[in-house]
C-alpha positions as CSV (number, residue, x, y, z in Angstrom):
1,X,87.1,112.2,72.1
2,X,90.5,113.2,72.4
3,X,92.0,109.4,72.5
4,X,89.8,108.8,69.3
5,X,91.1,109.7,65.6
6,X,89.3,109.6,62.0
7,X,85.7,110.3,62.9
8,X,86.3,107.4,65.8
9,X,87.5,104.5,63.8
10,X,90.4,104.1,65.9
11,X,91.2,104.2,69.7
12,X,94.8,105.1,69.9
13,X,94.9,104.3,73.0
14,X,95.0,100.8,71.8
15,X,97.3,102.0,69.0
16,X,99.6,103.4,71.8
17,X,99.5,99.7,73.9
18,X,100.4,98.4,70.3
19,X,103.4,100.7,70.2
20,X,104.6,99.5,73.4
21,X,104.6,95.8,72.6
22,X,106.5,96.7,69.5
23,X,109.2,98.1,71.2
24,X,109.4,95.4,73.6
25,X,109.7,92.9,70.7
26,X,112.4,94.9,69.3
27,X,114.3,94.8,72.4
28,X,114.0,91.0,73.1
29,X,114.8,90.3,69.6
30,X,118.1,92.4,69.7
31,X,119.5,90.1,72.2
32,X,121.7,92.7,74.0
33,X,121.0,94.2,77.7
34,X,120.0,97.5,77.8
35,X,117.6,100.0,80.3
36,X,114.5,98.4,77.8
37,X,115.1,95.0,79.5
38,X,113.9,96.0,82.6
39,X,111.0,96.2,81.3
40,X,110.6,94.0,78.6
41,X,112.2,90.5,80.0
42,X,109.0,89.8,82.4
43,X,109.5,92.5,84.7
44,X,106.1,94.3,84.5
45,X,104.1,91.2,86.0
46,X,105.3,87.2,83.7
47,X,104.3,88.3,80.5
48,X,106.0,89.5,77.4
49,X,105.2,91.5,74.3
50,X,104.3,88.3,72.3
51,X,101.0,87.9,74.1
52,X,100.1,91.8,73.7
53,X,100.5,91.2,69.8
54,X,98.4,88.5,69.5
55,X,95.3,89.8,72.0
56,X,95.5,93.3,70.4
57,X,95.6,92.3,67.1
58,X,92.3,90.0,67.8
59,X,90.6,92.8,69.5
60,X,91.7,95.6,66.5
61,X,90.5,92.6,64.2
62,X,87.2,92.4,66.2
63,X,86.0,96.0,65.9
64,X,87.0,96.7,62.7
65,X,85.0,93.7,61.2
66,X,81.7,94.4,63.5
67,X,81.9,98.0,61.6
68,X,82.5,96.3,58.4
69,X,79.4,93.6,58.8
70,X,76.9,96.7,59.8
71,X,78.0,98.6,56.9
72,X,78.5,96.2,54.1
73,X,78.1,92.7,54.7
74,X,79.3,89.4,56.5
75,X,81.2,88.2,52.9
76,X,83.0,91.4,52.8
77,X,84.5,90.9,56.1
78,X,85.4,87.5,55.2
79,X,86.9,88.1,52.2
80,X,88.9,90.6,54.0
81,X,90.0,88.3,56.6
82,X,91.5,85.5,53.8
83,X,93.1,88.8,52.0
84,X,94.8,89.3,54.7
85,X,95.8,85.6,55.7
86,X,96.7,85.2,52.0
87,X,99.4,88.3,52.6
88,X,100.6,87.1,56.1
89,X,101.2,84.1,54.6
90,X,103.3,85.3,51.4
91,X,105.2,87.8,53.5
92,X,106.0,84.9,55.6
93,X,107.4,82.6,53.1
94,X,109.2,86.0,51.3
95,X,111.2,86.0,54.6
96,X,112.0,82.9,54.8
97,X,113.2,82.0,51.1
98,X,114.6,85.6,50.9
99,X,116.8,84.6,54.0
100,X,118.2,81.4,52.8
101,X,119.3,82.6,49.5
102,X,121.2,86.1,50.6
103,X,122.5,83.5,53.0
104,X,124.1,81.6,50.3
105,X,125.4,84.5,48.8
106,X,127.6,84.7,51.5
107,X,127.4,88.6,51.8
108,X,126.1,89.5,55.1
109,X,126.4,87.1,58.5
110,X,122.9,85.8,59.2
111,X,123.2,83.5,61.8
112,X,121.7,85.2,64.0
113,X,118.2,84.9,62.6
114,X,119.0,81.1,61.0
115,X,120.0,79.8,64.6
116,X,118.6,80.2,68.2
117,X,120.7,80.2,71.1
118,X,119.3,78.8,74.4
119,X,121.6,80.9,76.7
120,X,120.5,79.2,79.4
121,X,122.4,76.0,77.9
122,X,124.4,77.7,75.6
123,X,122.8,75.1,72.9
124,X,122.7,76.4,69.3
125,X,119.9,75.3,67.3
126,X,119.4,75.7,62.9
127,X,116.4,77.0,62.2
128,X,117.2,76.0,57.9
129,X,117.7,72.6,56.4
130,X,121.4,71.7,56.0
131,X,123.1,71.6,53.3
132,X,122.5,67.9,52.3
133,X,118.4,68.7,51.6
134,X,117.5,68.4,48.1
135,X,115.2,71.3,46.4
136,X,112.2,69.1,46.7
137,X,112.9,68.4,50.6
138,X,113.7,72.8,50.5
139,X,110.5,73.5,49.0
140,X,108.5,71.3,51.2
141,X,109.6,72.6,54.3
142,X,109.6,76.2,53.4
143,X,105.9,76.0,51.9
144,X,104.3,74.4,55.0
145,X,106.1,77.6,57.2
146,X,108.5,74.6,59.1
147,X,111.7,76.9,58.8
148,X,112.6,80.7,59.6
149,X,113.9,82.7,61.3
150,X,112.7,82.6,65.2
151,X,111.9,86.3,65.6
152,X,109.4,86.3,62.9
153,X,107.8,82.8,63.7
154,X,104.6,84.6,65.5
155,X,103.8,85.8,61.6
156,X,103.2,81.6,61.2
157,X,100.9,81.4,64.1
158,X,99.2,84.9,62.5
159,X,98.6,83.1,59.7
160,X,96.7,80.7,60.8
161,X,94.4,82.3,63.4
162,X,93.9,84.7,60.7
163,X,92.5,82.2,58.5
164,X,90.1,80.7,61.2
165,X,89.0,84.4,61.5
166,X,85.9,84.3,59.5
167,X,84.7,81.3,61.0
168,X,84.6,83.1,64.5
169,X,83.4,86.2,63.3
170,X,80.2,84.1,61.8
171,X,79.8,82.4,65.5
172,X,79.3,86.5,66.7
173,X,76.9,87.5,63.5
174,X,74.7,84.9,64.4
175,X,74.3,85.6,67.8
176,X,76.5,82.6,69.7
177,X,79.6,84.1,70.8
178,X,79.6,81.4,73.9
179,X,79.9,78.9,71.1
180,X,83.4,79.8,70.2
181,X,84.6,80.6,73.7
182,X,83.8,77.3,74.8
183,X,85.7,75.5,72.2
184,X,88.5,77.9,72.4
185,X,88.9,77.4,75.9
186,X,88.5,73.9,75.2
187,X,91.2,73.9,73.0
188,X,93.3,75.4,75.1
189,X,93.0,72.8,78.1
190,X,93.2,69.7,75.9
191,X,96.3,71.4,74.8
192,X,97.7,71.5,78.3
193,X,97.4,68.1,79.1
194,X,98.0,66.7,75.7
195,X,100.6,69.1,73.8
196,X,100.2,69.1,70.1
197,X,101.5,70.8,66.8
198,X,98.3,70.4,64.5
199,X,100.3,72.1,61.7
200,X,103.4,70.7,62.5
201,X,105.0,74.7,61.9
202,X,108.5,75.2,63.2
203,X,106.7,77.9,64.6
204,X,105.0,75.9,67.0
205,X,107.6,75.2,69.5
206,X,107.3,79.0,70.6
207,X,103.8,79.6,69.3
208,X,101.2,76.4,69.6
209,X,98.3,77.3,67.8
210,X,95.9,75.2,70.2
211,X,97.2,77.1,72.9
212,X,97.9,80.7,71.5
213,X,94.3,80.9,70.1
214,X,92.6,81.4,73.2
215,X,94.3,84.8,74.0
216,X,93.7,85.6,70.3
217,X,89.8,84.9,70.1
218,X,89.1,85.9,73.3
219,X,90.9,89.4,72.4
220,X,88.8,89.3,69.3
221,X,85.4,88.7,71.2
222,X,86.5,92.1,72.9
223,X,87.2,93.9,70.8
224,X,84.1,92.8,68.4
225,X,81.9,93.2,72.0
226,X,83.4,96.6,72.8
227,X,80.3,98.6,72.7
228,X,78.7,95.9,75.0
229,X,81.5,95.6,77.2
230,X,81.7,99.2,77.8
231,X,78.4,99.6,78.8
232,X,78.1,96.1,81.3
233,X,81.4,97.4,82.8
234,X,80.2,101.0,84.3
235,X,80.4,102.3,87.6
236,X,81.2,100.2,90.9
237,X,81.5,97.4,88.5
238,X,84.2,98.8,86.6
239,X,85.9,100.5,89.3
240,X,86.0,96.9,91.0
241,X,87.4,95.3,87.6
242,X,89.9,98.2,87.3
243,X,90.9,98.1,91.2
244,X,91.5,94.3,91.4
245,X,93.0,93.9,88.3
246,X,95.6,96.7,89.9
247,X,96.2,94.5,92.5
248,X,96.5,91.3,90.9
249,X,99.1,93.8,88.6
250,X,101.3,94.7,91.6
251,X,100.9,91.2,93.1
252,X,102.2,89.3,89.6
253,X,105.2,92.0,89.5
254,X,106.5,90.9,92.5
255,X,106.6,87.5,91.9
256,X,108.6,88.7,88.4
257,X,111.0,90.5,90.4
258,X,112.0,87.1,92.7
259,X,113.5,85.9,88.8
260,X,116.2,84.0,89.2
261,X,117.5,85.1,86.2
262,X,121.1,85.5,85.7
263,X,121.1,88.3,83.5
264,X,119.8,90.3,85.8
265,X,121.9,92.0,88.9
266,X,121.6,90.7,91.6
267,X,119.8,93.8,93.5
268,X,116.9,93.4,90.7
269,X,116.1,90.4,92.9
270,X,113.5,90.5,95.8
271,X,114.8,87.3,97.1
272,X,111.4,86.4,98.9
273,X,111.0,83.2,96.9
274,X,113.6,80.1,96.2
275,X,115.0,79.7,92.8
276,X,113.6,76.2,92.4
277,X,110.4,77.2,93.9
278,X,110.1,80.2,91.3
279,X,111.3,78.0,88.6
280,X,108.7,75.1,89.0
281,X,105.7,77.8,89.5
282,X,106.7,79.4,86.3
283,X,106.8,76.4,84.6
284,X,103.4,75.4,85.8
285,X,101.6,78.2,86.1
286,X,103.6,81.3,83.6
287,X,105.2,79.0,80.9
288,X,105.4,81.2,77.8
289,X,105.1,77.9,75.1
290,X,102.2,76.4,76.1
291,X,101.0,79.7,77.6
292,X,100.0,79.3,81.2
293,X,96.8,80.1,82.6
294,X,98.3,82.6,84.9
295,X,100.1,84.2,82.7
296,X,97.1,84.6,80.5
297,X,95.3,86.2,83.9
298,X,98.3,88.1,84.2
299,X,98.4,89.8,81.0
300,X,94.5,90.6,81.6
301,X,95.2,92.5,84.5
302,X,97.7,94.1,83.2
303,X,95.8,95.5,79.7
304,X,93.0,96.2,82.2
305,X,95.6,98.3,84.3
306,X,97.2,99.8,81.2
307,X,94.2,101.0,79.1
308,X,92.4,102.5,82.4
309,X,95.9,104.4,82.8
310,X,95.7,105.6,79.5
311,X,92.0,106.9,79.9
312,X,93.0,108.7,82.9
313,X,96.1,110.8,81.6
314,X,96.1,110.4,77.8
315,X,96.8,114.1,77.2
316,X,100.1,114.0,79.3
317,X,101.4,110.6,78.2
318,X,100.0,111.0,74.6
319,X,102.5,114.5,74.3
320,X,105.7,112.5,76.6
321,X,105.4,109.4,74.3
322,X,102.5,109.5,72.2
323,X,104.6,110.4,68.7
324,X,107.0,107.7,68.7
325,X,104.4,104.6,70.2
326,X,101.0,105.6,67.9
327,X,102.7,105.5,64.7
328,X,104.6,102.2,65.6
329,X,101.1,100.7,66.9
330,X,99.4,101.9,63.8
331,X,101.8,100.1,61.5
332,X,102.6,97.2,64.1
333,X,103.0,94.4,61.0
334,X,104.9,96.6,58.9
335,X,107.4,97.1,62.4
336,X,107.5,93.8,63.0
337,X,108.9,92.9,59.4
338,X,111.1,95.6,59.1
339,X,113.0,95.0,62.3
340,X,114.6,91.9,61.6
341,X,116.6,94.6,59.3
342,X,117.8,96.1,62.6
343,X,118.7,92.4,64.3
344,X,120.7,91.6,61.4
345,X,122.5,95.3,61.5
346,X,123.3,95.2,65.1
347,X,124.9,91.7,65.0
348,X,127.0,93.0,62.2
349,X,127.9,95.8,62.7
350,X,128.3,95.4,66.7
351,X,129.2,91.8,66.6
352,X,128.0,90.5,69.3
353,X,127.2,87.0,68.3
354,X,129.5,85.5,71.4
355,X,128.4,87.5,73.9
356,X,125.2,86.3,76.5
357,X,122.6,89.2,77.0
358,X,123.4,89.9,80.6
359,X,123.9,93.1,82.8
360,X,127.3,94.3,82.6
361,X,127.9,98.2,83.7
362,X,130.6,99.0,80.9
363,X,128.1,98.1,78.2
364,X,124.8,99.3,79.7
365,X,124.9,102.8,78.5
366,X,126.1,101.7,74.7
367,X,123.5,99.0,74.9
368,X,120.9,101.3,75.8
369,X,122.0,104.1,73.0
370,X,121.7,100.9,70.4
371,X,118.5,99.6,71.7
372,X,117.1,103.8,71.5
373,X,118.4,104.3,67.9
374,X,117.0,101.1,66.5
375,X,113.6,101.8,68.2
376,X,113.7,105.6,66.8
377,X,115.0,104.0,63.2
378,X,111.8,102.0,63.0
379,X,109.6,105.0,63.9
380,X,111.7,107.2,60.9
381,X,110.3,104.7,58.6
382,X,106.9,104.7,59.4
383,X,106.8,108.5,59.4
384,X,108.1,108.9,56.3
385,X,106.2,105.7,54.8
386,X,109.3,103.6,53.5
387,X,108.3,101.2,51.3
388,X,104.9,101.3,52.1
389,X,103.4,99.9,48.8
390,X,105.4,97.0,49.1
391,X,105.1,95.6,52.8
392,X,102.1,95.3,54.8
393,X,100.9,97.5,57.5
């Protein structure tokens, strides 16, 4: 088919989805306010990109390893699946020691992936030990993933779902999917009454692995089910799927746009619901952290909504957009390494550590250009395959 490459192994119409939450992490990480963040700061329904690279990387996870289990064998796939936590793991470690030292070398301003800034407090938080930690205290902390930079902290939670992989891939050879659902979502509700950091990660606090998982085994039961899906889903009962997840789509939007956010305009603001109203349903109900149940409805919909769009006009959007969002889906893990390159380069050479991410009409243009070239500079490197022996695709 024409949304299909290399014989079939791959639907780039998920690569494309891939490529779009790619760019939306770049333009959350690079904390400036642009035309992207009308899009990318829970605009399209109370979801972010976060959630999209964790489900899609379950479901790309789950039909590569079915193909690999009828064609080899079960240990293959598992082997696979450690190889690849093993690397997640290293890269993520890499970043962080590589971060503290160049820090101490004093060369290039890196606070702005050592610290996190609550804008909505204006609190400053260290994401490294202080100076008074010994090498032992150092080595501890940076081994067991507790330090890091913020925008790369999803790699931690990667980590670990990755290595769990096997285990839920075996629950689908032998025939019990149900098995793993059930404690997943079990997992996931115990988490919401009873909040918990098993592995004690600093990456955690965004990213709680007994709540994250659910999206990310459930995305993997997908995409390992695809086959099956497809063919339960077919006529009125996927035109019903499709239809009400379109509504639910339009319906969570809305809400979005009654943010009280600040750093939005004021006309970007339906006004139909109260502040504190909004507020305390978001907290309840669309909570990124601990990963509310409506926002994980939400972003259901939405990939529902999305991937049927894709089916109906992939020719047109695949020749608008197609170039720049495949190639960036396709090498999703090597984007999301290399962009903390770009965050560092834009708070250098732009300096705009002091300044809150909020609509201003003097710098919306500029911000907009910056946002563009930094999304265009990542694509440059995939297409011409920079340093692709070294970091991981």
């Amino acid at each position: 088919m024409q949304y299909e490459q290399q014989g079939g192994e791959r639907d780039l119409r998920i690569d494309f989805m891939r490529g779009a939450v790619m760019v939306v992490l770049v333009v959350v990480h690079i904390e400036i306010f642009s035309l992207f963040n009308f899009f990318a700061w829970e605009r399209v329904g109370l979801i972010s990109g976060a959630e999209g690279f964790v489900i899609l990387s379950g479901v790309v996870l789950g039909i590569v390893h079915r193909k690999i289990i009828q064609k080899s064998d079960f240990s293959i796939s598992m082997m696979k699946l450690l190889d690849r936590a093993v690397q997640l793991y290293k890269v993520n470690l890499t970043i962080i020691i590589s971060v503290y030292l160049l820090s101490k070398v004093n060369l290039v301003d890196l606070e702005i992936i050592k610290t996190f800034i609550n804008w909505g407090s204006g609190e400053v938080y260290s994401l490294y030990p202080g100076d008074g930690a010994t090498w032992g205290q150092l080595v501890t902390q940076f081994v067991l993933l507790r330090h890091g930079p913020h925008q790369i902290q999803i790699l931690g939670l990667y980590f670990v779902l990755l290595a769990f992989t096997p285990l839920a891939i075996w629950f689908f050879k032998i025939g019990r999917p149900h098995w793993l659902l059930y404690i997943s979502w079990v997992l996931y509700f115990y988490n919401m009454q009873f909040p918990s950091r098993p592995t004690m990660g600093q990456f955690e606090y965004g990213f709680p692995v007994l709540a994250w998982q659910v999206i990310f085994f459930n995305g993997l039961a997908v995409g390992y089910y695809k086959e099956e899906i497809s063919h339960f889903f077919i006529g009125k009962k996927y035109h019903a799927l499709v239809f009400m997840s379109f509504v639910a789509t339009i319906v969570f939007t809305i809400i979005a746009w009654n943010s009280p956010n600040q750093a939005f305009p004021e006309w970007a603001n339906l006004g139909l619901i109260e502040a504190k109203v909004y507020n305390d349903m978001h907290w309840e109900f669309f909570d990124k952290n601990k990963l509310g149940i409506l926002r994980v409805f939400n972003y259901f919909c939405f990939l529902v909504v999305f991937y049927r769009f894709l089916t109906l006009f992939w020719v047109p959007i695949n020749r608008l957009i197609g170039w720049l969002l495949v190639p960036l889906g396709q090498a999703s893990l090597y984007v999301f390494i290399v962009h903390l390159g770009f965050v560092v380069a834009v708070e250098y050479v732009s300096n705009f550590s002091q300044i809150r991410p909020v609509f201003d009409a003097s710098s919306f243009v500029r911000n907009t250009i910056i946002h563009t070239l930094c999304i265009i500079g990542l694509w440059a490197l995939v297409r011409y395959r920079v340093l692709f022996a070294i970091i991981p695709r």
